[in-house]
C-alpha positions in Angstrom: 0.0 0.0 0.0 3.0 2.7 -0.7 1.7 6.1 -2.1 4.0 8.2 -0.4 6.7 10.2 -2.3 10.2 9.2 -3.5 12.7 11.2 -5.2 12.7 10.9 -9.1 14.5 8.4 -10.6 15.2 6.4 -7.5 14.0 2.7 -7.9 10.3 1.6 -6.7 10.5 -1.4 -4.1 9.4 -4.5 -5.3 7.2 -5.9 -3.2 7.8 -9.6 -4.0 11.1 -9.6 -2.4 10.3 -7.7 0.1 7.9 -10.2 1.5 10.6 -12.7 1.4 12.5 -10.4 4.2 9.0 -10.0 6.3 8.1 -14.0 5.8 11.9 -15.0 7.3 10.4 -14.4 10.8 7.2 -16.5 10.3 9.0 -19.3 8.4 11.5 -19.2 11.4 8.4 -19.8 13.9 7.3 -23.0 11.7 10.7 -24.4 12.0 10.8 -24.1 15.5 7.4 -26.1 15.6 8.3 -28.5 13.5 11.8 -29.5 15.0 14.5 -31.6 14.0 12.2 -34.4 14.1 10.1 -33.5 11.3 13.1 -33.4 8.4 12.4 -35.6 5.5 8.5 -36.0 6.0 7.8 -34.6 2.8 8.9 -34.7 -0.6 12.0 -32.9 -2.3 10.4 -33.8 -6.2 11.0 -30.9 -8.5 9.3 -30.1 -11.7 10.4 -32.0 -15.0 9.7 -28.8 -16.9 11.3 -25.7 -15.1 11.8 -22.7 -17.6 11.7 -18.9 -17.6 9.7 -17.4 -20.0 11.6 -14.3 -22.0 8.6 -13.2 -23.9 8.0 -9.3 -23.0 4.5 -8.6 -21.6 1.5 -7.4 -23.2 1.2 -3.2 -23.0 -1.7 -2.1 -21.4 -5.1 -1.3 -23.4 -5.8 1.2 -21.5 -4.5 5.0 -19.8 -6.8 3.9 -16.8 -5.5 3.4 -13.7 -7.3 0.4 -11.3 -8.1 2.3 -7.8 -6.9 1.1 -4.7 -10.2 -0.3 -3.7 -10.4 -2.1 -7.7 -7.2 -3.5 -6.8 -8.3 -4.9 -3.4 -11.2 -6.6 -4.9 -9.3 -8.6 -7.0 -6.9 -10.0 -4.6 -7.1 -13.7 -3.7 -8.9 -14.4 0.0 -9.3 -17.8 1.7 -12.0 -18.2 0.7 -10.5 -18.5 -3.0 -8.0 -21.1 -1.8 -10.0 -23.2 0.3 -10.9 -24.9 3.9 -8.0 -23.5 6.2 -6.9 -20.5 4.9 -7.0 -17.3 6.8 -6.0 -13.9 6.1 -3.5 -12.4 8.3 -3.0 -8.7 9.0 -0.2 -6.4 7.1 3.4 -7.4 8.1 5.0 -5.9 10.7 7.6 -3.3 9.2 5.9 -3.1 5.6 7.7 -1.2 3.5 10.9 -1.4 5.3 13.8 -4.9 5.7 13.8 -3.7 9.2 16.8 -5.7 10.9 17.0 -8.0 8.2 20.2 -8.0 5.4 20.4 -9.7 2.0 23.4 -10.9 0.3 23.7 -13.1 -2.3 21.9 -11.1 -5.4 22.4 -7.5 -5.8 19.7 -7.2 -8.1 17.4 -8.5 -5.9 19.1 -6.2 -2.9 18.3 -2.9 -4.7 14.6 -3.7 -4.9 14.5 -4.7 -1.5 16.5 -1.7 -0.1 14.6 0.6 -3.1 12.1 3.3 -1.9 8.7 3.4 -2.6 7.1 5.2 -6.0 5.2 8.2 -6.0 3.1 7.1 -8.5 2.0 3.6 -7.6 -0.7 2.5 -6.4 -1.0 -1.0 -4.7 -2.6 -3.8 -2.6 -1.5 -6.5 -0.6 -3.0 -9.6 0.5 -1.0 -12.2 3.2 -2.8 -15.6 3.7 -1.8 -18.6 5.7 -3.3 -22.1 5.4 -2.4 -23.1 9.2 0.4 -22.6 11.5 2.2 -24.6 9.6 1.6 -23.1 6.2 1.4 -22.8 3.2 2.0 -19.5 3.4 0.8 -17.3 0.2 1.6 -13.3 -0.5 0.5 -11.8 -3.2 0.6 -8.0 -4.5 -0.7 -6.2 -6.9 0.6 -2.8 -8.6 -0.6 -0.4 -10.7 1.7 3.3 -12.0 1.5 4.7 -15.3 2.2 2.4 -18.4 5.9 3.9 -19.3 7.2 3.7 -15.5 5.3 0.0 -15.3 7.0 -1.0 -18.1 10.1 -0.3 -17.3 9.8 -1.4 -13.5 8.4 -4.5 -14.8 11.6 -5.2 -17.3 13.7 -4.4 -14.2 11.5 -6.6 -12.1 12.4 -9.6 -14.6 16.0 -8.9 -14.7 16.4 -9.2 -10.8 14.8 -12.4 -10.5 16.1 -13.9 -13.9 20.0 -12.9 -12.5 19.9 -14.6 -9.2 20.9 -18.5 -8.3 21.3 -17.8 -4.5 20.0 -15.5 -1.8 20.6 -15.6 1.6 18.5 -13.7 5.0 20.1 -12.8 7.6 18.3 -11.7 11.4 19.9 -11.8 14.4 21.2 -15.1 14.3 18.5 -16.4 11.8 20.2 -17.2 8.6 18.2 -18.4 5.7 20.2 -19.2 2.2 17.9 -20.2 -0.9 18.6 -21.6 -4.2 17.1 -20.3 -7.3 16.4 -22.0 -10.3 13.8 -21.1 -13.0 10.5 -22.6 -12.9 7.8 -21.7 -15.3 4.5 -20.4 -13.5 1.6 -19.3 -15.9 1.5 -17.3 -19.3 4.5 -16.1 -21.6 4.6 -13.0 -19.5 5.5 -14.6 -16.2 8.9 -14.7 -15.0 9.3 -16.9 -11.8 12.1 -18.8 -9.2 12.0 -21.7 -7.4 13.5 -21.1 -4.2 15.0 -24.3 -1.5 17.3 -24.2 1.8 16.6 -25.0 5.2 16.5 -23.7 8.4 17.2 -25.6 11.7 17.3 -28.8 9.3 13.5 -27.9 7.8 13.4 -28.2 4.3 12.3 -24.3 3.1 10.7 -24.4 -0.9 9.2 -20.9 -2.1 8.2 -19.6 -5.0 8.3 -16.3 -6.5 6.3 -15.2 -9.9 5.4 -11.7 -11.2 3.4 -11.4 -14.4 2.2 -8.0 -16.2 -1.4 -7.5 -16.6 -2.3 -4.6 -18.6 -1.7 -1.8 -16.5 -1.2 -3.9 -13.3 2.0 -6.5 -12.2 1.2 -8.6 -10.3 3.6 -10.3 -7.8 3.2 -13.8 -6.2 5.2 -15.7 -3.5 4.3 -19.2 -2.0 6.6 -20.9 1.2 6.1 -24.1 2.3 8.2 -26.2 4.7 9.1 -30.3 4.3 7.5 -30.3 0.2 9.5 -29.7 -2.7 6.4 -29.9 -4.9 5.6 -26.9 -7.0 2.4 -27.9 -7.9 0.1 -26.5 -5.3 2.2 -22.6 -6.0 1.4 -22.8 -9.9 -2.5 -23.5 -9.1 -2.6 -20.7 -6.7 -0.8 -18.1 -8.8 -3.1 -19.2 -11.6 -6.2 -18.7 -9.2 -4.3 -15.1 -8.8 -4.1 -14.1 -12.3 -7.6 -15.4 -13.2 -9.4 -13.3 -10.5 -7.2 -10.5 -11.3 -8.7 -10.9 -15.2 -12.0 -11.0 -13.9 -12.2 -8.7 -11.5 -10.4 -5.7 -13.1 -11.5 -6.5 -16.6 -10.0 -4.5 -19.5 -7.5 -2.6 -17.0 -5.9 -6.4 -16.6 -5.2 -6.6 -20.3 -6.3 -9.4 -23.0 -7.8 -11.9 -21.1 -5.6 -15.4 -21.2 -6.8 -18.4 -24.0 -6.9 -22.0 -22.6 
């Protein structure tokens, strides 16, 4: 939800990887629940047919801007993702790493340490499906087409550059791997992401896609799976209600 000022010509946060910073925390708590004990109950499969998309994404149709409450309304809720989910309140710190560094990718570093733009307008939705997880973020952002465009290039080029990241608070330390993984259109660019943390198996996944004059950016954790297949039907879910809820400000509607 940043509207407040910035400084021209300094870089917009992307929200995306800033969720990763605010989920360490919660991810942390899990682990702690979990214990030891629980390593190797799930399953470390991958997907046969990871790629990244380079396909540039479709301008918008249209000098409209979504409002703030549009944008809200077409946000997942639990009640789009099923028995269990609830919606938990903003993150602690949003719009700020708070005590928590990044190393590993400075791409991904300047968005997280970037300030927010005075021209965008955005939601956020944060939903949990138990204590344990899965836990699901997703945002959604709209700014006039010329600045979306090129944040959204920028966007890509962050996530596309990185194989490793690593979270640092206190003396929390989470270091992820990232490989490609193809989530949803020709527009989407997306990352697998695996570690562990006190010897819990960690998987995420991060996807942005451009919808008309809106980007929307997804990120899925879950703890002892390695299966991405719950995270694609989720960010599909995502990009569906976005179509139908903001209609022709979400671009040409996806063919089956």
């Amino acid at each position: 939800m940043n509207t407040s000022p910035t400084t021209p010509g300094s870089p917009s946060r992307h929200r995306p990887s800033r969720i990763i910073v605010t989920r360490l925390a919660a991810i942390t708590a899990v682990a702690a629940i979990l214990g030891p004990a629980a390593t190797g109950c799930g399953t470390s499969s991958q997907s046969s047919t990871a790629t990244t998309s380079s396909s540039p994404p479709a301008p918008a149709t249209s000098s409209a801007l979504p409002s703030a409450a549009q944008l809200e309304s077409a946000l997942l809720t639990p009640g789009d993702l099923g028995t269990g989910f609830t919606t938990e309140p903003p993150t602690a710190g949003s719009g700020s790493s708070g005590n928590t560094t990044t190393s590993g990718c400075q791409g991904i570093e300047n968005l997280v340490n970037g300030t927010p733009g005075a021209q965008q307008t955005e939601q956020e939705s944060d939903l949990t499906g138990g204590q344990t997880g899965p836990f699901v973020e997703e945002v959604l952002l709209t700014e006039p087409t010329h600045t979306l465009a090129q944040d959204y290039a920028r966007d890509q080029a962050a996530m596309t550059s990185c194989t490793a990241l690593t979270f640092s608070e206190g003396a929390t330390t989470l270091s992820l791997t990232l490989s490609p993984i193809h989530f949803g259109g020709p527009g989407t660019t997306s990352v697998r992401m695996d570690g562990t943390l006190d010897g819990i198996q960690v998987n995420g996944y991060i996807a942005i896609d451009r919808l008309g004059s809106v980007e929307l950016g997804f990120i899925y954790f879950q703890l002892e799976s390695g299966s991405s297949q719950l995270a694609s039907y989720y960010f599909t879910l995502a990009v569906a209600k976005a179509h139908s809820a903001l209609g022709s400000l979400a671009g040409p509607t996806p063919t089956s």
